[in-house]
LOFIPA-868383 format. One record per residue (C-alpha): residue in three letters; x, y, z; residue number from 1. Coordinates in steps of 0.1 Angstrom, whole numbers. Example, Ala and Ser with C-alpha at 12.3 -4.5 7.8 and 13.67 -1.06 7.14 Angstrom:
# residues 2
<selum ALA	px 123	py -45	pz 78	timar 1> $
<selum SER	px 137	py -11	pz 71	timar 2> $
# end
This chain:
# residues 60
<selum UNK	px 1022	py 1078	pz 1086	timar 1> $
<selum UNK	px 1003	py 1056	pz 1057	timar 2> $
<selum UNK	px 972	py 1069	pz 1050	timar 3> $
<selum UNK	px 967	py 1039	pz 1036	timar 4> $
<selum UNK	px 967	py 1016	pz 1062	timar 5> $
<selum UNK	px 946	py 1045	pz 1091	timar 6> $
<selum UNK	px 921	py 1043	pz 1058	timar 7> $
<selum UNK	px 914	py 1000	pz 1059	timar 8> $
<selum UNK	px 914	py 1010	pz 1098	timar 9> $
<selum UNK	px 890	py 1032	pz 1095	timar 10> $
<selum UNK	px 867	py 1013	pz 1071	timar 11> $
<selum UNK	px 872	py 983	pz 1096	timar 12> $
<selum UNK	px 857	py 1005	pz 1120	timar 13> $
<selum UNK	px 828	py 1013	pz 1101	timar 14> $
<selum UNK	px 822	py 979	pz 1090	timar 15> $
<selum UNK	px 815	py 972	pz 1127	timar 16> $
<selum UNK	px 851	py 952	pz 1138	timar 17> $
<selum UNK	px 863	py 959	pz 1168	timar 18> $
<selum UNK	px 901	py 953	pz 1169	timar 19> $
<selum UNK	px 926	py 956	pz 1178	timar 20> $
<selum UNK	px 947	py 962	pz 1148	timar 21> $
<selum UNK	px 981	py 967	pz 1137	timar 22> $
<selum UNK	px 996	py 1001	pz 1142	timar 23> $
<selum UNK	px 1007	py 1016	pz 1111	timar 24> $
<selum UNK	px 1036	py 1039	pz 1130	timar 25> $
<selum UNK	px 1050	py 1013	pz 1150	timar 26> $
<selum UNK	px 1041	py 979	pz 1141	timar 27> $
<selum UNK	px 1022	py 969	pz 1174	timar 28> $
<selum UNK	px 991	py 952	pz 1178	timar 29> $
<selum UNK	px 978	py 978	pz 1198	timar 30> $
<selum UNK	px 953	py 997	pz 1181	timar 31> $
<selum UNK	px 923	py 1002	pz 1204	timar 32> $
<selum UNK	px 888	py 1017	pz 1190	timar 33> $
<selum UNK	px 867	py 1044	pz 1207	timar 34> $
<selum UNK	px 836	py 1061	pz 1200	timar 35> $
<selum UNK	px 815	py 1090	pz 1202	timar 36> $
<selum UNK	px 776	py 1089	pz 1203	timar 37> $
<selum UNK	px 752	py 1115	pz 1200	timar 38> $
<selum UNK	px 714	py 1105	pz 1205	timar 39> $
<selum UNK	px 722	py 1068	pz 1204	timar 40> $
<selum UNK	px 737	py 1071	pz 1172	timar 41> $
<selum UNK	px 779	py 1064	pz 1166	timar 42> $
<selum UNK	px 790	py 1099	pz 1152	timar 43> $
<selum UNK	px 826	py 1093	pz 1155	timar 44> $
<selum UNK	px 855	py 1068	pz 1157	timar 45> $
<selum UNK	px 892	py 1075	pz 1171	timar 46> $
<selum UNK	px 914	py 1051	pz 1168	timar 47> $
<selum UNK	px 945	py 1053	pz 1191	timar 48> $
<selum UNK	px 976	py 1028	pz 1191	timar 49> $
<selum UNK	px 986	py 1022	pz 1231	timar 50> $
<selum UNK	px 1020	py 1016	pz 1221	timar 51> $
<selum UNK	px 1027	py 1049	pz 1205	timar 52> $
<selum UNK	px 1000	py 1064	pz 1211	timar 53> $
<selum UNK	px 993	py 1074	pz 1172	timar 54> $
<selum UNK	px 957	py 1090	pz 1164	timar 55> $
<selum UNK	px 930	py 1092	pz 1142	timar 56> $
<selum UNK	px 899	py 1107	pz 1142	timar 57> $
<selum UNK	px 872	py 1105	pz 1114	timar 58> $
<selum UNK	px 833	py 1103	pz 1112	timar 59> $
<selum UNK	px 812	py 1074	pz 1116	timar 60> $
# end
């Protein structure tokens, strides 16, 4: 896994993009975003690839 590449992910994420991206495990273009809210607010992104179904979950 590169942390690396989940990290820009992640700070995509946060940025407000939308994807999909690349998977960094298998190279697809597969990476779907999903979130959690709490009181209206975003409290968490996971970020799974459809293809390999590699995940990541970290706070908004």
């Amino acid at each position: 896994m590169s942390d690396d590449e989940w990290d820009h992910i992640i700070r995509s994420a946060r940025q407000g993009e939308s994807g999909p991206w690349t998977c960094p495990e298998c190279d697809e273009y597969t990476v779907e975003l999903g979130q959690r809210f709490e009181q209206g607010q975003v409290v968490e992104h996971t970020l799974m690839c459809l293809a390999c179904e590699a995940e990541v979950v970290a706070p908004a």
